[in-house]
LUMSEKOL-492227 format. One record per residue (C-alpha): residue number from 0; residue in three letters; x, y, z; chain. Coordinates in pm, 1 decimal. Example, Ala and Ser with C-alpha at 12.3 -4.5 7.8 and 13.67 -1.06 7.14 Angstrom:
BEGIN
i, aa, xx, yy, zz, ch
0, ala, 1230.0, -450.0, 780.0, A
1, ser, 1367.0, -106.0, 714.0, A
END
This chain:
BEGIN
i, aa, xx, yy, zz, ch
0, unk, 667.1, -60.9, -6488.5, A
1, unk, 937.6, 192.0, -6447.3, A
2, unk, 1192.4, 47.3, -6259.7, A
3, unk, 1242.2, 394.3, -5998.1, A
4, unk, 883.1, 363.7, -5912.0, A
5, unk, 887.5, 6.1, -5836.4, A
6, unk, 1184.3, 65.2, -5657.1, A
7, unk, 1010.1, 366.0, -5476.4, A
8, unk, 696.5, 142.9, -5421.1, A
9, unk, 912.5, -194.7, -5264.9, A
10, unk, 1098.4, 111.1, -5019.1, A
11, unk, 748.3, 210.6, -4916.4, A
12, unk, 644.1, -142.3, -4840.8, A
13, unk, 948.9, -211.7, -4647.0, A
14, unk, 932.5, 88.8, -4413.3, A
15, unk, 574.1, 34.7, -4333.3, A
16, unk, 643.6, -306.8, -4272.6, A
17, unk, 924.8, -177.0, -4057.3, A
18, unk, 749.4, 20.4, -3917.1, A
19, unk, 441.3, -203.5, -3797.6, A
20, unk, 658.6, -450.9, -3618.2, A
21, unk, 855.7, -139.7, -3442.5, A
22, unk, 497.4, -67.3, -3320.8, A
23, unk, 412.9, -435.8, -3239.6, A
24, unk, 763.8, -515.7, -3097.9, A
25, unk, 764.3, -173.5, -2884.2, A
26, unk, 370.1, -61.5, -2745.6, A
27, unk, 282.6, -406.5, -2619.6, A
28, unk, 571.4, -473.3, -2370.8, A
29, unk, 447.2, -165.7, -2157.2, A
30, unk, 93.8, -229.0, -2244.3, A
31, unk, 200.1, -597.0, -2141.5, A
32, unk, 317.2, -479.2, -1815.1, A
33, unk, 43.4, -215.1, -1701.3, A
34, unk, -200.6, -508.8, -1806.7, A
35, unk, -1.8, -758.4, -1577.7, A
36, unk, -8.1, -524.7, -1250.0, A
37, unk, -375.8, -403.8, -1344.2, A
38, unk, -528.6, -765.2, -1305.1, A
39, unk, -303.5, -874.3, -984.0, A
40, unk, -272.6, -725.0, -694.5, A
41, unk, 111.9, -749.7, -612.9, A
42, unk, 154.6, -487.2, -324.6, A
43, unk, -31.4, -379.0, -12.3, A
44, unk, -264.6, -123.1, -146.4, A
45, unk, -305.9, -296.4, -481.7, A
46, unk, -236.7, -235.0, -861.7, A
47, unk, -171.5, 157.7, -840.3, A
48, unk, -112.4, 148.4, -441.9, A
49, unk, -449.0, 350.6, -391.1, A
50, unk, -679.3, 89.4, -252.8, A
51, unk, -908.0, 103.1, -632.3, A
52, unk, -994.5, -224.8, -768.7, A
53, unk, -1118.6, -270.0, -1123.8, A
54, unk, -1338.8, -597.8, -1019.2, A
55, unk, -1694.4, -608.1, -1084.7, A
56, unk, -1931.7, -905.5, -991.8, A
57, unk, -1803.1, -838.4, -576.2, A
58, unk, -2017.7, -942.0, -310.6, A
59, unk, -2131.0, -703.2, -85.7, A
60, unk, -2301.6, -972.2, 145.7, A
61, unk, -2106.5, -1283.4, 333.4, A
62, unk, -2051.8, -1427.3, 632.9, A
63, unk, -1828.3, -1702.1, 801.6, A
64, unk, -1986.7, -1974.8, 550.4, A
65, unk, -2195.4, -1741.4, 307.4, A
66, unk, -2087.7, -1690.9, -28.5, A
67, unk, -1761.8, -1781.7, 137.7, A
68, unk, -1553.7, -2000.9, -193.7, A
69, unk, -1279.1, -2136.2, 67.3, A
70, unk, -1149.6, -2056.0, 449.8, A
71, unk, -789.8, -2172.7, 460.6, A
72, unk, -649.6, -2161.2, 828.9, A
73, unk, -358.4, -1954.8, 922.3, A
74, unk, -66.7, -2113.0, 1206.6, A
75, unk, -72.7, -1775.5, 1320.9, A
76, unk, -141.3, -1393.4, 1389.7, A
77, unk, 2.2, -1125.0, 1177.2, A
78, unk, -151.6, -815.1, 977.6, A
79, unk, -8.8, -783.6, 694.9, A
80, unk, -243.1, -788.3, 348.8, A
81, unk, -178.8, -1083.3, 123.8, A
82, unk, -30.7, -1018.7, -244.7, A
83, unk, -182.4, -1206.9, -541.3, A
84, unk, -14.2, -1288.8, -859.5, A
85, unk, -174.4, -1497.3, -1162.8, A
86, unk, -281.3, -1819.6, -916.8, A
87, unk, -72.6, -1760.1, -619.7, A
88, unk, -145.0, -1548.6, -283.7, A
89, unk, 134.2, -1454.5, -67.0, A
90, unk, 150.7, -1352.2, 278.5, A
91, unk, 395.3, -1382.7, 593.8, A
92, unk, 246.6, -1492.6, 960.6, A
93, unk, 336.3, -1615.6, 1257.9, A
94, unk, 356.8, -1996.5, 1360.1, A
95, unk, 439.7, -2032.2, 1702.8, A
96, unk, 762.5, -1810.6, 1715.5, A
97, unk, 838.3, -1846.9, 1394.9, A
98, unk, 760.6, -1600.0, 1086.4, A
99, unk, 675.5, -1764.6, 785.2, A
100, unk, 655.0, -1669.8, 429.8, A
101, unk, 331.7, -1870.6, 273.5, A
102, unk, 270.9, -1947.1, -61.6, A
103, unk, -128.7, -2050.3, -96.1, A
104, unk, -286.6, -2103.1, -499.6, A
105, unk, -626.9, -1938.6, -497.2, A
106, unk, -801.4, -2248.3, -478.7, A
107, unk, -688.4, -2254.9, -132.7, A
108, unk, -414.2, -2506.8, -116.3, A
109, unk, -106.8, -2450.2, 53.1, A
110, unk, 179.7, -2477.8, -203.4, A
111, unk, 487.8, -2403.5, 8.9, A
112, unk, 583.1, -2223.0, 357.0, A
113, unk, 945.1, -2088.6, 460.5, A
114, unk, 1050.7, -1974.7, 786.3, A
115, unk, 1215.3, -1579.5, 786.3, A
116, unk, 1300.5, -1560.4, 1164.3, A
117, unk, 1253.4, -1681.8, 1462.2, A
118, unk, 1157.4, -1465.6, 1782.5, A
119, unk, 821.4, -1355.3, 1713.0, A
120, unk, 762.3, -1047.6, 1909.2, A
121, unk, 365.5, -868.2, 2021.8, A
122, unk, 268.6, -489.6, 2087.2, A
123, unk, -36.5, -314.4, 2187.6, A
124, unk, -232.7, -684.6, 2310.7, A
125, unk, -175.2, -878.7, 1968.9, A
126, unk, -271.2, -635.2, 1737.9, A
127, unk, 101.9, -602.7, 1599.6, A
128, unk, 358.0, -865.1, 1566.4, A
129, unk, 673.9, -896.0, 1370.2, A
130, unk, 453.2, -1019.7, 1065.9, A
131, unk, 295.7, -657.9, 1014.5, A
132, unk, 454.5, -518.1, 682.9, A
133, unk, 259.9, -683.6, 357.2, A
134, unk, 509.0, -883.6, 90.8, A
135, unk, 565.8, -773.8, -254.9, A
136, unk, 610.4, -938.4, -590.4, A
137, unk, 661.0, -842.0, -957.8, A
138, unk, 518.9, -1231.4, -1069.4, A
139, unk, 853.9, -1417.8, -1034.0, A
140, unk, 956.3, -1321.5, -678.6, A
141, unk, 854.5, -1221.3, -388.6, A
142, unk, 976.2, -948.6, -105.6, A
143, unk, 905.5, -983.0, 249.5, A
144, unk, 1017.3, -765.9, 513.2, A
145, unk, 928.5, -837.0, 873.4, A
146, unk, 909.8, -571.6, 1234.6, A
147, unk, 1257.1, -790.8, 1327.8, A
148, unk, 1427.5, -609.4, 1039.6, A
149, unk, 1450.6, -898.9, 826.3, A
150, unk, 1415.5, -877.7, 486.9, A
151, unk, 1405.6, -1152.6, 239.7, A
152, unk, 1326.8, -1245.8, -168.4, A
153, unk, 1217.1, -1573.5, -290.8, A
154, unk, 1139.7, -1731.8, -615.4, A
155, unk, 782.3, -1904.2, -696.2, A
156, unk, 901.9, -2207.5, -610.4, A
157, unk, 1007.4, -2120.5, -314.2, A
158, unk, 1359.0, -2088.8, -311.5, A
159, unk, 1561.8, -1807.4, -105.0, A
160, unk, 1720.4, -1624.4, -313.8, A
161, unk, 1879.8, -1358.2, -112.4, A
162, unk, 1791.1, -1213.3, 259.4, A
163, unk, 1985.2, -983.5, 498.8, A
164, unk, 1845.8, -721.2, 814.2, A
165, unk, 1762.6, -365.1, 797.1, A
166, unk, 1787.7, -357.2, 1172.9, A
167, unk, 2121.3, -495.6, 1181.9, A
168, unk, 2275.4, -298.5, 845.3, A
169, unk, 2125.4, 43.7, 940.0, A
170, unk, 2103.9, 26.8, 1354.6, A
171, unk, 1833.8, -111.8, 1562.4, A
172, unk, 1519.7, 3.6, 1544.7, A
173, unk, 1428.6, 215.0, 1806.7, A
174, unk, 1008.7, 292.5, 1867.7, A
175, unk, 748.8, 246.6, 2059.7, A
176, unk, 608.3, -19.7, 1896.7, A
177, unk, 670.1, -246.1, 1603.5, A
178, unk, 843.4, -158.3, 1250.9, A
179, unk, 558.4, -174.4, 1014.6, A
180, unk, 675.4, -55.1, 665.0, A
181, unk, 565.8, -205.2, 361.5, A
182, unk, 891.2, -217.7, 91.0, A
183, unk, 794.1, -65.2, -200.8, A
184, unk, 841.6, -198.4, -552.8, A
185, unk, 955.3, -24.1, -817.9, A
186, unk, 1155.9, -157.6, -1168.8, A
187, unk, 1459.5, -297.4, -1035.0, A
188, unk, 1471.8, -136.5, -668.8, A
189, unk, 1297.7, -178.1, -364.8, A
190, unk, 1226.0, 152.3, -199.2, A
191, unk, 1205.5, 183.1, 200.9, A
192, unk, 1231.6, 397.5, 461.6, A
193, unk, 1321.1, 353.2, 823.8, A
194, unk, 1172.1, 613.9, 1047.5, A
195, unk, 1309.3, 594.2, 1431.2, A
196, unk, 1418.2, 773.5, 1730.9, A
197, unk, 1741.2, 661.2, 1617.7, A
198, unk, 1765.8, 735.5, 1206.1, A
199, unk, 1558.6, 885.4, 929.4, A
200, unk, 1673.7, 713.3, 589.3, A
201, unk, 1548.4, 663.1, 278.0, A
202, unk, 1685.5, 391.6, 117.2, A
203, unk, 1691.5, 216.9, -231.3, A
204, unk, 1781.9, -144.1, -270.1, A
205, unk, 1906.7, -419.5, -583.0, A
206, unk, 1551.1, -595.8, -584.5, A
207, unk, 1766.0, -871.7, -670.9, A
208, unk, 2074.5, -862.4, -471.2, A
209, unk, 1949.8, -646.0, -156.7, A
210, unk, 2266.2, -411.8, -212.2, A
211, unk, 2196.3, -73.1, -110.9, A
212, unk, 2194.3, 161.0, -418.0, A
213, unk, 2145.8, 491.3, -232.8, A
214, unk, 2033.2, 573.6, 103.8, A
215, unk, 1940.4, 929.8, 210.8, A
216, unk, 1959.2, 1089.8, 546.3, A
217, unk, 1613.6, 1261.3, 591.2, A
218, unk, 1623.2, 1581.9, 806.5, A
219, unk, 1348.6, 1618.9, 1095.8, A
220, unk, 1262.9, 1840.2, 1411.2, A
221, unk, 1101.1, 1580.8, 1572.1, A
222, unk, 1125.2, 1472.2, 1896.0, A
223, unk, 999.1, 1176.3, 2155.8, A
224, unk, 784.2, 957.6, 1985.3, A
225, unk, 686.7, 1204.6, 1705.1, A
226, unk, 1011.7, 1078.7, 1586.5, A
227, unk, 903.8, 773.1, 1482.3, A
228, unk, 678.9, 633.0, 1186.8, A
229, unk, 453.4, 287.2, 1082.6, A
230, unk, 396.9, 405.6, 764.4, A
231, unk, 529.8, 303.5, 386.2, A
232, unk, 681.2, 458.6, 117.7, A
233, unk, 433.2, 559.3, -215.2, A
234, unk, 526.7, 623.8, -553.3, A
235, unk, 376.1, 940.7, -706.5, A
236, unk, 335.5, 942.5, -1101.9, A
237, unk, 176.6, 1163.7, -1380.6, A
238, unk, 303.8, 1284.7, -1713.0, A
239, unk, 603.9, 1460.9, -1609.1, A
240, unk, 746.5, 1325.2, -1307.4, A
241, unk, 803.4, 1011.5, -1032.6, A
242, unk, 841.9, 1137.9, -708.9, A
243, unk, 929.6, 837.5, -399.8, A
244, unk, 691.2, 1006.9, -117.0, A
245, unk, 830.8, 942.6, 270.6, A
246, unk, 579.4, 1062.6, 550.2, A
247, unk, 700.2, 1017.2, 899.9, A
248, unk, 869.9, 1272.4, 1208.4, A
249, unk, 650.4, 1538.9, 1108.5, A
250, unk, 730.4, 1601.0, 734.4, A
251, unk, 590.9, 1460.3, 387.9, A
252, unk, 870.5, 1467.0, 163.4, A
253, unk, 882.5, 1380.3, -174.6, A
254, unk, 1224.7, 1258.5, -349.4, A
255, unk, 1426.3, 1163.8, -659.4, A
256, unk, 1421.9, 770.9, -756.8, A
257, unk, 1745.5, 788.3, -840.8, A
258, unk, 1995.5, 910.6, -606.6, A
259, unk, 1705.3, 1003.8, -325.1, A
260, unk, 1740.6, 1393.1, -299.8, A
261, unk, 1485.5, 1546.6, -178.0, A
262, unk, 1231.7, 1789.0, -376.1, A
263, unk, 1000.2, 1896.8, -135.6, A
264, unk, 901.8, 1877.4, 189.9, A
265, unk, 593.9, 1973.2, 375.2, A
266, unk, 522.0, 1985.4, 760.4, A
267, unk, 216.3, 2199.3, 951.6, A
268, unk, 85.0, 1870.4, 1071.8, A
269, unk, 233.3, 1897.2, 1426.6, A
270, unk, 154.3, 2293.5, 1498.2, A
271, unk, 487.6, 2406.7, 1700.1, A
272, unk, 283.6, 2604.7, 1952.5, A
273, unk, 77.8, 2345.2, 2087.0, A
274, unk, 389.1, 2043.5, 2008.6, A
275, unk, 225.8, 1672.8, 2059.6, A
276, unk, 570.7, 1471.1, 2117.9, A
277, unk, 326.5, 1161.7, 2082.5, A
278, unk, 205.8, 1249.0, 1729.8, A
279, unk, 336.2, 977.3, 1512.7, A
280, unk, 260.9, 914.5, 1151.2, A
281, unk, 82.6, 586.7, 1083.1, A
282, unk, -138.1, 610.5, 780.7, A
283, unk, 27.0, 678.9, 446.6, A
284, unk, -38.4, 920.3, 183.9, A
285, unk, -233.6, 791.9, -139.1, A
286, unk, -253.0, 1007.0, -485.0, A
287, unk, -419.8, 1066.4, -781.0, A
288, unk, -321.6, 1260.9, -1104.3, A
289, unk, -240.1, 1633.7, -953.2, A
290, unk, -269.4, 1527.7, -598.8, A
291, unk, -171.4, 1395.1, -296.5, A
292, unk, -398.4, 1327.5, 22.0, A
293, unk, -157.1, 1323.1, 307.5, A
294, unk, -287.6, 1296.9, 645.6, A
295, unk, -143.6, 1274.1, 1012.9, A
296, unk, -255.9, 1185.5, 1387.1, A
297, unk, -426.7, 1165.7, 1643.1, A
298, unk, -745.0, 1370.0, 1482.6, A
299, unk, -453.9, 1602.7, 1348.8, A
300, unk, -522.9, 1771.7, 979.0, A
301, unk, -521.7, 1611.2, 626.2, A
302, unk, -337.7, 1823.7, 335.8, A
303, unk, -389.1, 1788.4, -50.2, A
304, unk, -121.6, 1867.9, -166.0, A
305, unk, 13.2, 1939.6, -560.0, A
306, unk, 292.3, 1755.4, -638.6, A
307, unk, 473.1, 1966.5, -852.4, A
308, unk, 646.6, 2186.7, -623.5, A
309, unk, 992.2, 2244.6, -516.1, A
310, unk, 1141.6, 2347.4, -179.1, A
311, unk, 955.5, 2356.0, 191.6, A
312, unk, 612.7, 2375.5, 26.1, A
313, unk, 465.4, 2404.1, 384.4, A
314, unk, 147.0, 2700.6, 403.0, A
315, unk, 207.3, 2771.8, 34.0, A
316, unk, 42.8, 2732.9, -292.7, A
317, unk, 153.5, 2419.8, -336.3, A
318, unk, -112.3, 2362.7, -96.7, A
319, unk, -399.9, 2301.3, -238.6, A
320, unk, -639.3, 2271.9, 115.5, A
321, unk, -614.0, 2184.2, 449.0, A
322, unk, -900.5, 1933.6, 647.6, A
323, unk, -779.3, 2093.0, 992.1, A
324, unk, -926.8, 1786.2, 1209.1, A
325, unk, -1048.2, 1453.7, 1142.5, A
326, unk, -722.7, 1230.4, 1018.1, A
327, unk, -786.0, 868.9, 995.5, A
328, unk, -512.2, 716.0, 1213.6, A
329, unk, -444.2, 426.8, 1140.5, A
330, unk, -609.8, 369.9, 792.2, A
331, unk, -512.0, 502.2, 528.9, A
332, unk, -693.8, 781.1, 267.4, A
333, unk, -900.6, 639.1, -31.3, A
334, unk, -917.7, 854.7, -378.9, A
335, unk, -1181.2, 756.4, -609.6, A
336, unk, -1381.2, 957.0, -855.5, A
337, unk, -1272.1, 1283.5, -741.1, A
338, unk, -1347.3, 1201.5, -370.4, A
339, unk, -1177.6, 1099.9, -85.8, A
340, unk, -1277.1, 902.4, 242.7, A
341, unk, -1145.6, 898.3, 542.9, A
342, unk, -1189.4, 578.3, 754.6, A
343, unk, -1166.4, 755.9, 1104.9, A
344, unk, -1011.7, 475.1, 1392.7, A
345, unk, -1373.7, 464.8, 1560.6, A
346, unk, -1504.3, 355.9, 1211.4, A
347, unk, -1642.7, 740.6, 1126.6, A
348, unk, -1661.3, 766.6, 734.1, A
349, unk, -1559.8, 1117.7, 606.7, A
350, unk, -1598.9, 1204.4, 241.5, A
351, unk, -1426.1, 1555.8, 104.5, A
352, unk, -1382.6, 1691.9, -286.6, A
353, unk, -1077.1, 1659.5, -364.2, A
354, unk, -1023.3, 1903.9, -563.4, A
355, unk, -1159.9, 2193.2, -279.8, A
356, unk, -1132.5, 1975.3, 39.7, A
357, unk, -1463.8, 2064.0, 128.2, A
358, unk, -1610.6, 1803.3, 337.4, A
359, unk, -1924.3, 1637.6, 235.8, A
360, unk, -2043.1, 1425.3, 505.2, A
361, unk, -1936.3, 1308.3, 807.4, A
362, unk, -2146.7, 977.1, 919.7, A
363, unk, -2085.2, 645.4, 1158.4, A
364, unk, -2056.3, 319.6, 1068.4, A
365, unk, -1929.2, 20.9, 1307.1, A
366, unk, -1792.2, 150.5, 1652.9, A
367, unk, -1507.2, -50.6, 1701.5, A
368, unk, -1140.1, 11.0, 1585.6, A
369, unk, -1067.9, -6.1, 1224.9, A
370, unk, -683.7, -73.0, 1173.4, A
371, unk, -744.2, -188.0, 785.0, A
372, unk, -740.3, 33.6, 500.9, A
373, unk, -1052.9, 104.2, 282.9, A
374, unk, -1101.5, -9.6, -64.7, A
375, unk, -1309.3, 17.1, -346.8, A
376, unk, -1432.0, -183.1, -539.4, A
377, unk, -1753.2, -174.2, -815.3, A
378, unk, -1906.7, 98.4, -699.4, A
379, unk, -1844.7, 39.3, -307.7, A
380, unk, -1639.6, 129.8, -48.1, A
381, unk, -1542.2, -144.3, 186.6, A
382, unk, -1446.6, -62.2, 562.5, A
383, unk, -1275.3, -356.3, 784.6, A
384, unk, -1296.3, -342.6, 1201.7, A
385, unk, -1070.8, -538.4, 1421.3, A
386, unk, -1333.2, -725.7, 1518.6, A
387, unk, -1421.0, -861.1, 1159.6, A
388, unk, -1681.5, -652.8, 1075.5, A
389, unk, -1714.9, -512.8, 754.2, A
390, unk, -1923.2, -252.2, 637.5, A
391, unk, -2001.0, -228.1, 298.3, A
392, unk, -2067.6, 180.8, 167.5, A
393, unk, -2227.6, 286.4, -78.9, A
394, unk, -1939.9, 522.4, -293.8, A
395, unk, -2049.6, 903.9, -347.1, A
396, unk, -2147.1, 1208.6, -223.3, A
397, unk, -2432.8, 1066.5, -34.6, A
398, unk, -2418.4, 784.6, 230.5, A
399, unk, -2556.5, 502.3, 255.0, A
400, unk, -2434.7, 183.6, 424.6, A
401, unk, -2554.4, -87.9, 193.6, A
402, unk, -2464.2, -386.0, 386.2, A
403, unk, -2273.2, -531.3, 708.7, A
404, unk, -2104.9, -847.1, 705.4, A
405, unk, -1918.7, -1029.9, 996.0, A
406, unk, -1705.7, -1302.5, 1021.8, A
407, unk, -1616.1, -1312.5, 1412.4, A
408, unk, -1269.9, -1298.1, 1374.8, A
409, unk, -1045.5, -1040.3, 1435.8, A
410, unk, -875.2, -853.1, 1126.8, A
411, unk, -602.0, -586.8, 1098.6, A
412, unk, -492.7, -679.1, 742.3, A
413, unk, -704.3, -465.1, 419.9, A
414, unk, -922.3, -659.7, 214.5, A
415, unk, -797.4, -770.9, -87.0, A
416, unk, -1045.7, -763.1, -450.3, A
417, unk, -918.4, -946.2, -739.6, A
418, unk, -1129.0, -1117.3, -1062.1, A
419, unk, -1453.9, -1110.7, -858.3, A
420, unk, -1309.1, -1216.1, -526.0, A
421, unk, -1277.8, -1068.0, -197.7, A
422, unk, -971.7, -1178.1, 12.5, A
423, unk, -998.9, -1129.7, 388.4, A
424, unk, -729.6, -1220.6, 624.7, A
425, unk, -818.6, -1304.8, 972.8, A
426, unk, -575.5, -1359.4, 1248.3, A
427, unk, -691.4, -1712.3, 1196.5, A
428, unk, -755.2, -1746.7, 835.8, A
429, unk, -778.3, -1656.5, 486.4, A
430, unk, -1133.4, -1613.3, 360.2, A
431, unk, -1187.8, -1629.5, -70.2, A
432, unk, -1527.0, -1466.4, -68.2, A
433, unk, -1752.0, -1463.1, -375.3, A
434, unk, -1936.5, -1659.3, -635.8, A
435, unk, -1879.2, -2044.8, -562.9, A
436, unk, -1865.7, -2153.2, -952.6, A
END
C-alpha cells in the first residue's frame, strides 16, 4: 500500500476517533445535568421552576390512609415545599421554637435534623412562620433560608457548612408580615432578593461561601405596604438569553446574572390614579419559551409579557396582553401546553391562551383559601386549599374537576410529584402518596 495513503488513512482514523470521544467527553456532562434536575425536584416550583412534572402513573384519588405509601409526622408548622434529590427529601419546620432543617429518605425515615434558629415567630393566625421560604439543593448540598433572615448550607450528611443573616448583613426586615423568599439556585450563585419598606436589593451570593458577589439597588415608587414583597426570584431562559426576574414594589424587572443590572422593567399593575398602598406582590412570575406570566394583587391584572425587551417596557409592545382582573394572590401562575391557570385565593380556576390572553373559562372549585401553588402533573392540574383539600382538574380548554381528595389537615406548602409520587406537606406531616409496591 502506498505509504501517503496509509498515512492519510491512520490521520483519518485518529481524528474521528478524536473526534468521538470530544463528543462523548463533551454532550453528556450537560445532558448529564439537565437529566439530573429533570428527574428531582431540587427547588420550590420543581425541575424548570414552573410547577410541570414529567411523572406519569400519579394518583388522582387518596385520602388520609388511601393509596397513602407513608405519613411521616412533622414537630412542627411551617409552609415551605419540600426538595427531593435521588433518595432524600428536604424541608425546614418548626419544633417548638426552634427551626429545623430535616433530612427524611423517601421511604420515610428520618435521616438527620439540625436546628437554624431559635425564636420561631407566627403571622396572619399560623398560616406563616419563620419556616416559610422552601430549601434548595444541587444533590450535594442544601440551602435554607428562613423569615428570621437566616440563611444556611449543609452537606448530605448533615454537616453545616457555612450560614450567616440577610436580616442582619443587609438591615432588618421591615413588612407587614413574614419574609417569604425562596433563594434561587443557579451554577455557582444563589440569587435573592429582599423586598421591604426599608431596601430593594437584588443580590447574588458564593453558593458555597455565602459571600456576596453583587448586590443591586432596585429603584421603586412604592409606598406603605406596596413596598413590600413575599415573592421569589425566577430564572428566565431560551436560546439567546438568561434574564434573573425580581417582582415586588410595583415593578417586574428582569436583570443581568452577572453583575445584576437591570434590562427591563415593567409596572401598570398598581394604576397611579386609583393608588392601592396595600397592593403587595405575593405570587411570582412563571415562564415559558417567549413568555412570561406575571401577575399582581388583590384581583389586580396579569401581564404576558416578551422577554426580549429593553428599557421600561410598561404599555408597550413588549407587552404581549393584559388579563385586567382576576390575579391569583397568593398562588402562583401555571404554564402548560400553551395555557395558563390561575388558582384564584377563593379556589376559582381561570384558564387563558397564552399566546392571546384570551380567557377561556372561569369555573369554581373548593371555597376555601388556597395559599399553595398549582401543579401539573400527567395530564392534571392539581389545586391545594388550606384546609387540605385537593382538587384534582382535568388540564385543557374545557373543565372538568376529575376528583377531590382530603386529608383534614391544613396545608400551605405546593404539592410535590416525583417518579410516580405525590408529596404533600401538612402542618403536621409529610404524606408519600401513590402506588404502595
Amino acid at each position: 500500500m502506498n505509504k501517503k495513503i496509509c498515512i492519510s488513512r491512520v490521520i483519518t482514523v485518529v481524528s474521528l476517533v478524536i473526534l468521538f470521544f470530544s463528543m462523548t467527553s463533551c454532550a453528556p456532562v450537560i445532558f448529564d445535568i439537565d437529566n439530573a434536575t429533570s428527574k428531582n425536584w431540587h427547588q420550590w416550583r420543581g425541575p424548570n421552576n414552573d410547577g410541570v412534572s414529567n411523572a406519569t402513573d400519579v394518583p388522582t384519588t387518596w385520602s388520609q390512609t388511601e393509596n397513602v405509601k407513608w405519613r411521616f409526622p412533622l414537630p412542627g408548622e411551617g409552609a415551605s415545599t419540600p426538595v427531593i434529590w435521588d433518595d432524600k427529601i428536604f424541608l425546614t419546620c418548626a419544633d417548638g421554637e426552634e427551626l429545623v432543617l430535616m433530612c427524611i429518605n423517601t421511604q420515610g425515615d428520618e435521616l438527620w435534623k439540625r436546628t437554624l434558629a431559635t425564636g420561631n415567630r407566627r403571622s396572619r393566625g399560623d398560616e406563616v412562620n419563620f419556616a416559610s421560604p422552601s430549601p434548595t439543593t444541587d444533590g450535594k448540598h442544601v440551602w435554607a433560608f428562613l423569615g428570621s433572615g437566616d440563611l444556611v448550607c449543609y452537606d448530605y450528611d448533615g454537616n453545616q457548612v457555612w450560614k450567616t443573616n440577610l436580616a442582619e448583613r443587609y438591615g432588618e426586615f421591615n413588612l407587614y408580615f413574614i419574609m417569604s423568599t425562596t433563594p434561587l439556585l443557579y451554577k455557582d450563585k444563589l440569587y435573592m432578593h429582599l423586598i421591604h419598606s426599608s431596601a430593594w436589593l437584588v443580590l447574588a451570593l458564593d453558593k458555597m461561601t455565602g459571600e456576596e458577589i453583587w448586590k443591586q439597588k432596585r429603584k421603586s415608587d412604592a409606598i406603605q405596604e406596596s413596598e413590600q414583597a413575599y415573592t421569589s426570584p425566577m430564572l428566565y431562559q431560551d436560546a439567546e438569553r438568561e434574564l434573573l426576574i425580581v417582582h415586588g414594589a410595583d415593578y417586574v424587572t428582569a436583570h443581568n446574572l452577572d453583575d445584576g443590572s437591570e434590562i427591563w422593567r415593567c409596572g401598570g399593575f398598581n394604576p397611579v390614579q386609583n393608588y392601592n398602598q396595600f397592593f403587595r406582590f405575593v405570587a411570582s412570575p412563571v415562564s415559558t419559551d417567549g413568555l412570561i406570566v406575571v401577575p399582581s394583587a388583590k384581583n389586580g391584572p396579569v401581564i404576558g409579557i416578551d422577554p426580549s425587551g429593553t428599557g421600561d417596557i410598561t404599555d408597550t409592545q413588549w407587552q404581549k396582553w393584559k388579563l385586567s382582573r382576576g390575579t391569583p394572590d397568593v398562588p402562583s401562575p401555571l404554564i402548560h401546553d400553551g395555557l395558563v391557570y390561575l388558582c384564584r385565593e377563593n379556589g376559582d380556576l381561570i384558564c387563558i391562551d397564552a399566546t392571546t390572553g384570551e380567557q377561556l373559562y372561569r369555573h369554581q372549585t373548593h371555597r376555601h383559601r388556597h395559599r399553595s401553588s398549582p401543579v401539573y402533573a400527567n395530564g392534571h392540574i392539581y389545586l391545594t386549599a388550606r384546609d387540605g383539600v385537593v382538587n384534582v382538574v382535568k388540564a385543557g380548554k374545557d373543565f372538568e374537576i376529575v376528583a377531590t381528595n382530603n386529608i383534614d389537615e391544613e396545608i400551605a406548602a405546593s404539592p410535590v410529584i416525583l417518579d410516580g409520587t405525590l408529596y404533600l406537606r401538612s402542618y403536621n406531616a409529610l404524606y408519600a402518596i401513590g402506588k404502595n409496591e
